[in-house]
N, CA, C and O of each residue as an XYZ file, in Angstrom:
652
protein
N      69.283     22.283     25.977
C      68.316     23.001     26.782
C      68.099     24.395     26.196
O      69.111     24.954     25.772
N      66.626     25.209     26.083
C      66.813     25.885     25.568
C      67.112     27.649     25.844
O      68.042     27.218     26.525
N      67.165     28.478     25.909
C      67.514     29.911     26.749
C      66.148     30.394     26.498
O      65.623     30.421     25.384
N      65.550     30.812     27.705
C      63.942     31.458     27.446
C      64.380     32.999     28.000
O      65.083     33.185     28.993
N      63.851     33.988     27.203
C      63.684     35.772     27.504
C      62.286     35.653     27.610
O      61.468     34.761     27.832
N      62.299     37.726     27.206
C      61.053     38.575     27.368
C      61.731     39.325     26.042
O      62.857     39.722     25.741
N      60.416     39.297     25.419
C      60.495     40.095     23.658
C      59.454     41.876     24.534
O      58.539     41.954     25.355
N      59.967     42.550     24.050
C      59.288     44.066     25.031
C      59.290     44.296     23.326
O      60.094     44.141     22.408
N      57.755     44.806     23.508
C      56.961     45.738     21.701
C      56.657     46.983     22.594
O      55.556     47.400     22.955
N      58.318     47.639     22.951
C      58.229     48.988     23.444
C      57.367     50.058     22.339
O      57.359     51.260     22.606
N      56.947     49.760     21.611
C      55.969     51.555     20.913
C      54.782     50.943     21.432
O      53.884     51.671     21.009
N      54.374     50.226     21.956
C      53.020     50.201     22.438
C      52.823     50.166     24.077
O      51.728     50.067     24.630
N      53.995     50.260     24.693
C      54.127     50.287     26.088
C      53.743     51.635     26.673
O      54.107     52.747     26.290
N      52.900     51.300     27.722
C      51.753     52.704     28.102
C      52.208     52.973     29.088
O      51.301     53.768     29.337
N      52.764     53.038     29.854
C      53.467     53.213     31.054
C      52.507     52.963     32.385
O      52.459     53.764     33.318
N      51.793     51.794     32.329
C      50.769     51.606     33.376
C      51.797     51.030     34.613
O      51.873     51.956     35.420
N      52.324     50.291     34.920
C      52.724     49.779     35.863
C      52.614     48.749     36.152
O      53.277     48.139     36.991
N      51.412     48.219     35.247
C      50.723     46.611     35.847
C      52.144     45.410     36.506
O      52.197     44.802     37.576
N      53.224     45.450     35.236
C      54.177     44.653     35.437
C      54.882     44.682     36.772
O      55.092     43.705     37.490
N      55.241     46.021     37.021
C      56.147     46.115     38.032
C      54.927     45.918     39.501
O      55.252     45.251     40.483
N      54.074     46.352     39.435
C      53.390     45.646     40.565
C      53.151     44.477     40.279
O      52.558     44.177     41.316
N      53.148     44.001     39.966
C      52.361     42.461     39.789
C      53.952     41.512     40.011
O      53.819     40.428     40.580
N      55.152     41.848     39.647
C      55.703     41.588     40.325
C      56.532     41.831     41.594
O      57.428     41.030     41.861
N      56.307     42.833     42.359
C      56.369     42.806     43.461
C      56.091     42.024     44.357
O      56.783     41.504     45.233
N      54.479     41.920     43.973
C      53.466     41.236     44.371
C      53.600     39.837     44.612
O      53.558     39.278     45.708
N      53.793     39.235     43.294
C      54.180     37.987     43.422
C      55.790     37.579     43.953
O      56.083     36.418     44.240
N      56.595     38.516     44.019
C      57.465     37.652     45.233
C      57.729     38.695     46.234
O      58.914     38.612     46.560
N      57.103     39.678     46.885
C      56.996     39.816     47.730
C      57.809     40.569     48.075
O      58.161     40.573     49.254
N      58.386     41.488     47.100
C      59.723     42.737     46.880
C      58.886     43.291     47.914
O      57.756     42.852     48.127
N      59.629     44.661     48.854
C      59.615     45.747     49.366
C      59.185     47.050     48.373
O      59.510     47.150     47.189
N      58.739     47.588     48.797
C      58.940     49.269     48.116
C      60.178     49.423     47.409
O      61.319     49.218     47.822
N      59.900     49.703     46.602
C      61.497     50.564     45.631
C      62.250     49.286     45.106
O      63.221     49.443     44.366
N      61.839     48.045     45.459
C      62.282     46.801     44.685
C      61.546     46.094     43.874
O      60.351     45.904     44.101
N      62.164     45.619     42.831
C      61.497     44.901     41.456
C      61.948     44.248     40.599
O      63.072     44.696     40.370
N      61.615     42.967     39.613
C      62.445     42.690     38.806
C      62.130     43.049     37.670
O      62.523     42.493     36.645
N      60.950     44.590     37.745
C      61.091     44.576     36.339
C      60.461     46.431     36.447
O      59.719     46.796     37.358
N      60.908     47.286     35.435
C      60.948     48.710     36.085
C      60.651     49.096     34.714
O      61.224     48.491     33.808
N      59.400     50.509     34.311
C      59.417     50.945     33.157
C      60.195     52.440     33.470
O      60.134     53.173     34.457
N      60.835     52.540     32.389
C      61.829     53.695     32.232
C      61.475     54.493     31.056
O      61.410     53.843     30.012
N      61.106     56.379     30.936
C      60.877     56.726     29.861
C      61.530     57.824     29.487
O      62.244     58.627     30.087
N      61.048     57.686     28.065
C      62.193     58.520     27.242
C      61.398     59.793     26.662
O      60.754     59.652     25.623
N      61.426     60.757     27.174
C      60.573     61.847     26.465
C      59.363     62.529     26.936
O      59.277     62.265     28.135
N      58.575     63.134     26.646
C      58.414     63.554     24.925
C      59.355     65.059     24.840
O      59.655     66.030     25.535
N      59.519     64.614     23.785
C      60.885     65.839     22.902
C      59.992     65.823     21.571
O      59.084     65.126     21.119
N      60.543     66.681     21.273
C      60.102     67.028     19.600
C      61.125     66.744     18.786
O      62.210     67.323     18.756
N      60.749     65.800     18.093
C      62.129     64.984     16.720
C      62.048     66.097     15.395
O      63.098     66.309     14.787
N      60.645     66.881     14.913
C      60.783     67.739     14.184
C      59.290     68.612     14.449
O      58.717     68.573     15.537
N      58.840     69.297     13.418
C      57.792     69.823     13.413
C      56.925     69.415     13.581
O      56.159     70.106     14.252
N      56.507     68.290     13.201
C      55.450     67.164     12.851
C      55.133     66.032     14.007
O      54.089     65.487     14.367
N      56.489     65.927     14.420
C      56.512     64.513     15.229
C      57.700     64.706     16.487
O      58.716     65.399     16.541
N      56.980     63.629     17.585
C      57.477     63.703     19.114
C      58.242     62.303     19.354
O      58.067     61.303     18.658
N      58.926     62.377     20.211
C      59.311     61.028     20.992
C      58.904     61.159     21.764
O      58.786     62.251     22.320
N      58.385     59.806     22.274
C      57.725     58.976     23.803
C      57.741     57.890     23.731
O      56.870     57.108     23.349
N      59.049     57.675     24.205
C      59.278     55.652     24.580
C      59.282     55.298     25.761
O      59.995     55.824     26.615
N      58.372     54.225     26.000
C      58.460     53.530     27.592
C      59.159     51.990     27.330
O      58.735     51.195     26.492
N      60.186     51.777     28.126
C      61.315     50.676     28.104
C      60.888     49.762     29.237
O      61.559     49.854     30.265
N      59.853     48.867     29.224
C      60.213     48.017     30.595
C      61.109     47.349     30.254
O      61.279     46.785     29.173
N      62.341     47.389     32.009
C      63.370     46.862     31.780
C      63.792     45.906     33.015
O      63.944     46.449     34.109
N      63.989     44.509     32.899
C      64.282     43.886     34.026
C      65.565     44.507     34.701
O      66.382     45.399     34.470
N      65.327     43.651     35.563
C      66.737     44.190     37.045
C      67.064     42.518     37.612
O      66.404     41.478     37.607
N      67.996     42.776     37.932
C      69.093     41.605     38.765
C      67.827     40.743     39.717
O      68.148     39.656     40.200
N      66.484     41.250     39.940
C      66.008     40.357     40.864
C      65.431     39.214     39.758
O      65.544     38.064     40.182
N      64.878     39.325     38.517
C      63.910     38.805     37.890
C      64.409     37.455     37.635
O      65.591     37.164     37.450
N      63.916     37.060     37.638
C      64.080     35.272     37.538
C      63.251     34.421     36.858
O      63.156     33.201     36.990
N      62.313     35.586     35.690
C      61.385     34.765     34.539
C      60.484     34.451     34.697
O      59.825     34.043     33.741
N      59.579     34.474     36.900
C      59.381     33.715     37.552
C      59.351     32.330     37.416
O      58.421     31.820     36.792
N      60.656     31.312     38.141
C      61.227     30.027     38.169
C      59.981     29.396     38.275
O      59.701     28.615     37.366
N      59.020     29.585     39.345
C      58.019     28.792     40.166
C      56.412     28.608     39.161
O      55.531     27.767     39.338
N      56.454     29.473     38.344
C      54.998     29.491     37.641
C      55.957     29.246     36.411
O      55.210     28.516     35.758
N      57.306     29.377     35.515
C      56.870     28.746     34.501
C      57.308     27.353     34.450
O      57.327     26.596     33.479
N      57.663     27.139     35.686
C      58.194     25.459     36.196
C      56.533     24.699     35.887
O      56.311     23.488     35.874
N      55.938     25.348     35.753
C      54.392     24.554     36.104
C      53.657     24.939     35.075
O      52.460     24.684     34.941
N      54.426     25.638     34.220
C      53.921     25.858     32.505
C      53.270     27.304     32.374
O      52.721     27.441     31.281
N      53.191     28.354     33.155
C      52.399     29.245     33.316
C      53.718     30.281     32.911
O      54.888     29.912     33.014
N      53.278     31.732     32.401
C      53.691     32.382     31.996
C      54.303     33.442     33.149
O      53.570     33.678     34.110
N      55.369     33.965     33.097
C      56.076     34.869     34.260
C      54.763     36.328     33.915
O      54.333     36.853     32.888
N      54.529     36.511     35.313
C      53.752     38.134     35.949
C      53.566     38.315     35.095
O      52.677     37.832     34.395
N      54.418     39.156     34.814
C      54.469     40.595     34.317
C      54.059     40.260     32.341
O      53.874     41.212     31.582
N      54.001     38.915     31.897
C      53.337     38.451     30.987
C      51.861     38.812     30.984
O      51.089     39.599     30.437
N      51.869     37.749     31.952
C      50.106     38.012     32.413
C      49.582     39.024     32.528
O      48.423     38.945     32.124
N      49.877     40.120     32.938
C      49.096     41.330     34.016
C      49.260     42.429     32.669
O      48.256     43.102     32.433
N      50.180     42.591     31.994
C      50.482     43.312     31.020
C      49.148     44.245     30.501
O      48.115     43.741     30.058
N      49.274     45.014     30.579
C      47.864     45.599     30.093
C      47.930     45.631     28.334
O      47.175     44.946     27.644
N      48.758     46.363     27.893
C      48.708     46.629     26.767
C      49.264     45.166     26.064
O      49.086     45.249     24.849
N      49.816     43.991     26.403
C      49.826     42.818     25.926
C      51.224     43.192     25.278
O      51.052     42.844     24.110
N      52.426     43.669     25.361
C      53.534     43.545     24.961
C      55.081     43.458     25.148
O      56.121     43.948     24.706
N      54.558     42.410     26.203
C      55.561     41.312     26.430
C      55.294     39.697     26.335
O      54.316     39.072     26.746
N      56.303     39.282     25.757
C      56.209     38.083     25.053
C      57.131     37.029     26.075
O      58.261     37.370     26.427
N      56.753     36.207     26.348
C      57.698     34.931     26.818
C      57.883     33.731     25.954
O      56.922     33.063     25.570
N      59.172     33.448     25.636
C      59.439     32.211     25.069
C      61.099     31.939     25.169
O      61.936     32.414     25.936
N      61.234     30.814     23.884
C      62.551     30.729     23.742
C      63.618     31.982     22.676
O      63.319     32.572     21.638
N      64.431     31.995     23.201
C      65.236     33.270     22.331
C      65.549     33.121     20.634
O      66.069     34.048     20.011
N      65.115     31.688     19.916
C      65.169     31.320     19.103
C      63.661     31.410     18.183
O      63.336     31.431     16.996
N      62.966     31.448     19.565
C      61.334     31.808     18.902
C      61.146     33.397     18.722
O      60.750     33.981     17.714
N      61.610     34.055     20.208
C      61.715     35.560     19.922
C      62.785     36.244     19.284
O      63.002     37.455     19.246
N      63.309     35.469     18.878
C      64.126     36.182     17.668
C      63.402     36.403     16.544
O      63.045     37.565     16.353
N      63.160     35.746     15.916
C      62.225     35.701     15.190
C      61.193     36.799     14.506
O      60.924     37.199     13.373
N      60.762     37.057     15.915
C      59.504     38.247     16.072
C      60.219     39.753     15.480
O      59.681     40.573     14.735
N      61.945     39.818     16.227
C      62.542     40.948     15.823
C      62.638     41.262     14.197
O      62.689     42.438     13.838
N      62.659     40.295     13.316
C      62.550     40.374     12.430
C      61.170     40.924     11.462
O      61.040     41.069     10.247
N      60.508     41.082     12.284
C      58.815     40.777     11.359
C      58.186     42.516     12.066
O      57.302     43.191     11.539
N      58.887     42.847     13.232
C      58.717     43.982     13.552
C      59.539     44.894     14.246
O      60.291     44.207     14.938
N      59.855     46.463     14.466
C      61.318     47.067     14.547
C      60.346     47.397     15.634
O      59.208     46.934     15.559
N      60.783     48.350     16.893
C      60.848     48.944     18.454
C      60.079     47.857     19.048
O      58.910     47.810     19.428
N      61.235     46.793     19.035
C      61.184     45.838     19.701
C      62.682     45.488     20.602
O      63.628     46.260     20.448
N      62.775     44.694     21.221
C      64.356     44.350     22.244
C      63.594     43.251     22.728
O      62.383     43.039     22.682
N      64.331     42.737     23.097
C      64.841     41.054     23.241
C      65.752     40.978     25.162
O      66.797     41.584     25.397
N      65.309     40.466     25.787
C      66.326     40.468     26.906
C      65.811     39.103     27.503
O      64.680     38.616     27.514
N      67.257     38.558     28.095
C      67.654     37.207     28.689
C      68.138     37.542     30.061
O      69.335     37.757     30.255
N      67.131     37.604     31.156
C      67.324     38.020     32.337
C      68.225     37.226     33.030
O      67.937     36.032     32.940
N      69.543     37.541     33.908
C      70.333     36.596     35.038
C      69.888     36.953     36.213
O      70.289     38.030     36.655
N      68.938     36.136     37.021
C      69.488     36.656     38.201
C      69.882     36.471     39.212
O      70.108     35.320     39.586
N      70.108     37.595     40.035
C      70.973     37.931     40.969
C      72.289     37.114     40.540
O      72.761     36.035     40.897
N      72.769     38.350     39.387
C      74.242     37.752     38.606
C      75.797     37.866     39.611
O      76.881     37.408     39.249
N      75.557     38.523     40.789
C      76.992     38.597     41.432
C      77.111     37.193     42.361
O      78.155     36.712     42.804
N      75.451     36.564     42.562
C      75.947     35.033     43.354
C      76.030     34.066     42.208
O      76.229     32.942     42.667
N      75.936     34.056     40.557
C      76.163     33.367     39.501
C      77.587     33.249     39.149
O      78.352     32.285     39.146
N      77.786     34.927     38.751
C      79.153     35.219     38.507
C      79.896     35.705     38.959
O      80.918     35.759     38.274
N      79.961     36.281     40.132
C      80.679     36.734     41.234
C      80.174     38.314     41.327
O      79.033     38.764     41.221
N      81.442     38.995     41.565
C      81.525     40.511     41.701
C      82.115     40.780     40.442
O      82.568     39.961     39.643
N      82.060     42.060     40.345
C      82.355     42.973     38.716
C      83.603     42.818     38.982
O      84.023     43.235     40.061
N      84.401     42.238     38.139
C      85.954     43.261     37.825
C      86.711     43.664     36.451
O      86.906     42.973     35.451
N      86.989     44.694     36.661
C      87.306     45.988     35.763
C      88.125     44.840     34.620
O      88.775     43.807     34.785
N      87.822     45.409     33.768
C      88.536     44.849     32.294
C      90.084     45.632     31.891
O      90.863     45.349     30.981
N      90.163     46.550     32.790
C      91.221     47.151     32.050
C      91.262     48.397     31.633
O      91.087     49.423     32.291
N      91.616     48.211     29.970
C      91.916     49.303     29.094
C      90.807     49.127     28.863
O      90.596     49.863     27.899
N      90.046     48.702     29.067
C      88.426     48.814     27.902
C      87.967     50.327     28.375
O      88.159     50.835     29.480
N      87.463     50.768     27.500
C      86.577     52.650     28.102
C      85.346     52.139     28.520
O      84.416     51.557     27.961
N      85.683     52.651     30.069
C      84.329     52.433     30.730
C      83.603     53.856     31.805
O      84.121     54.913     32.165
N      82.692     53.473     31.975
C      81.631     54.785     32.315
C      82.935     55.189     33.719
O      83.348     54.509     34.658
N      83.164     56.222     33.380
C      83.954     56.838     34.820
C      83.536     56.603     36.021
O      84.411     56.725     36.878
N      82.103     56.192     36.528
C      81.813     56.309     37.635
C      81.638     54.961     37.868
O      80.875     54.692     38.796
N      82.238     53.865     37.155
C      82.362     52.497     37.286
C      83.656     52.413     37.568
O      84.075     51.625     38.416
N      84.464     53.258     36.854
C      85.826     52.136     37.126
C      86.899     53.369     37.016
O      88.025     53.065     37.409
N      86.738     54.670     36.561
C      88.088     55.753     36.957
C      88.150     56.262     37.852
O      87.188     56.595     38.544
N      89.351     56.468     38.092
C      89.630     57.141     39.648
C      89.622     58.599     39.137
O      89.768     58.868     37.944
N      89.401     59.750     40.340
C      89.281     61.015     40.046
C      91.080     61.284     39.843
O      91.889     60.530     40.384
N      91.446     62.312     39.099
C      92.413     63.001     38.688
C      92.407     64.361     39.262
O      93.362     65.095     39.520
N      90.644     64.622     39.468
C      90.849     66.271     40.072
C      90.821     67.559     38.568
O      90.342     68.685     38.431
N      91.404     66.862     37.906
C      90.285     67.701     36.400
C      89.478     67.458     35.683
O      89.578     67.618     34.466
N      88.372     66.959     36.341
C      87.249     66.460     35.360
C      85.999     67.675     36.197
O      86.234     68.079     37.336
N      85.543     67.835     35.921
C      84.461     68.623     36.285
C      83.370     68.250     36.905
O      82.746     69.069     37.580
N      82.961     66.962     36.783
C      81.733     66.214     37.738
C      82.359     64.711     37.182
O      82.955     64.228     36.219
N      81.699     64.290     38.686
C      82.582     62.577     39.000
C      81.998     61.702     38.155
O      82.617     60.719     37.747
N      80.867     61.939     37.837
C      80.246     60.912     36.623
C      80.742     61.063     34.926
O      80.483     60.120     34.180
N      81.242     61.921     34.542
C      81.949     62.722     33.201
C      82.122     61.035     33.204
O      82.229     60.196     34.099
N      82.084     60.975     31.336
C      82.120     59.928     30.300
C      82.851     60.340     29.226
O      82.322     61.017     28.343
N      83.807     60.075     29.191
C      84.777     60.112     27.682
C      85.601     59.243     27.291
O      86.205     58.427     27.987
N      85.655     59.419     25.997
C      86.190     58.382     25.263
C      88.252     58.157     25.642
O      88.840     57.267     25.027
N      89.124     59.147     26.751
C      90.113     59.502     27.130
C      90.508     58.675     27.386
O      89.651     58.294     28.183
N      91.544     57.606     27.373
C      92.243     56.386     28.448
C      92.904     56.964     29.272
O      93.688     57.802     28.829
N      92.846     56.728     30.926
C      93.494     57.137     31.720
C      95.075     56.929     31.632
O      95.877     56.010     31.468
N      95.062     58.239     31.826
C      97.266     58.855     31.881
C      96.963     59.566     31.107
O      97.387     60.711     31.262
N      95.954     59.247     29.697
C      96.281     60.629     28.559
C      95.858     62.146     28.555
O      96.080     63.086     27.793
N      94.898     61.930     30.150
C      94.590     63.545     30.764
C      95.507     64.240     31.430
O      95.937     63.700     32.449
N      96.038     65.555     31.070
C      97.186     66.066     31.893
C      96.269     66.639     32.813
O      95.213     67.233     32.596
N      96.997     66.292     34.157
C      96.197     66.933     35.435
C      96.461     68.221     35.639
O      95.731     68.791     36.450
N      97.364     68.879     35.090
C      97.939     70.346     35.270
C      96.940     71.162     34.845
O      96.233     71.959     35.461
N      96.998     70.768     33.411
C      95.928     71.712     32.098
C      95.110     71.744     31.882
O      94.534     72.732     31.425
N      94.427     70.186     32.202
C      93.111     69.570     31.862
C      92.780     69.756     30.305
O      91.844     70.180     29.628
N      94.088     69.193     30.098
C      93.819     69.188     28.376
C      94.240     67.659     27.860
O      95.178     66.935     28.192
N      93.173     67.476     26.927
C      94.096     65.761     26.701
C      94.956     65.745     25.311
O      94.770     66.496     24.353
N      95.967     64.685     25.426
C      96.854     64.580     24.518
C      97.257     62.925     23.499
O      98.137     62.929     22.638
């Protein structure tokens, strides 16, 4: 059987919205819910000459490829409605492919609603993970979200120096 994504040709993504309404729309999300959200990056100045401005549409835990239209051969929303035409639906073996032939591109294989698939999150351990996922406060970190590369115990709580 084969694994079907969404190929995103983020340098041409305009930040219209079409996607994320259009799926709302079609299943009937609330306000502030979606399975698919554009996120942007910029504009900054990279040098004298030249700017960054990237728009990322990025699915979320609701998206589901829409099950019901491509059960019936039709392409998920946010395919369709796309204004600027750059999102792709297929198999991950076809959109692979594409990554090759052109770069500010990404590839994603939506699950969803992954905590009734795969349950609830649990912590890996020693792996370094975002502090505000999985460390407990110590009381010397400076804001609760702080990210470092530190394994917990190797912060002295006295000094707030690591060792």
């Amino acid at each position: 059987m084969s694994v079907y994504g969404l190929l995103f040709d983020y340098e041409y993504c305009t930040n219209c919205g079409s996607c994320q309404v259009s799926c709302q729309e079609e299943h009937d999300y609330p306000v502030g819910k979606t399975g698919i959200k554009v996120f942007t990056d910029g504009p900054w100045k990279i040098d004298d000459e030249f700017w960054n401005f990237n728009h990322w549409p990025i699915v979320t835990d609701l998206c589901d490829l829409c099950a019901d239209r491509t059960a019936e051969g039709r392409e998920p929303i946010c395919v369709h409605h796309c204004l600027s035409n750059i999102i792709t639906y297929g198999t991950v073996e076809e959109l692979s492919k594409e990554l090759e032939v052109k770069p500010k591109q990404f590839l994603v294989i939506p699950q969803f609603n992954p905590n009734a698939t795969r349950g609830e999150f649990v912590s890996r351990g020693s792996r370094h993970v975002s502090a505000a996922a999985d460390v407990q406060g110590t009381g010397a970190a400076t804001y609760a979200t702080h990210r470092h590369d530190t394994k917990i115990g190797e912060l002295d709580e006295n000094e707030g120096t690591i060792f």
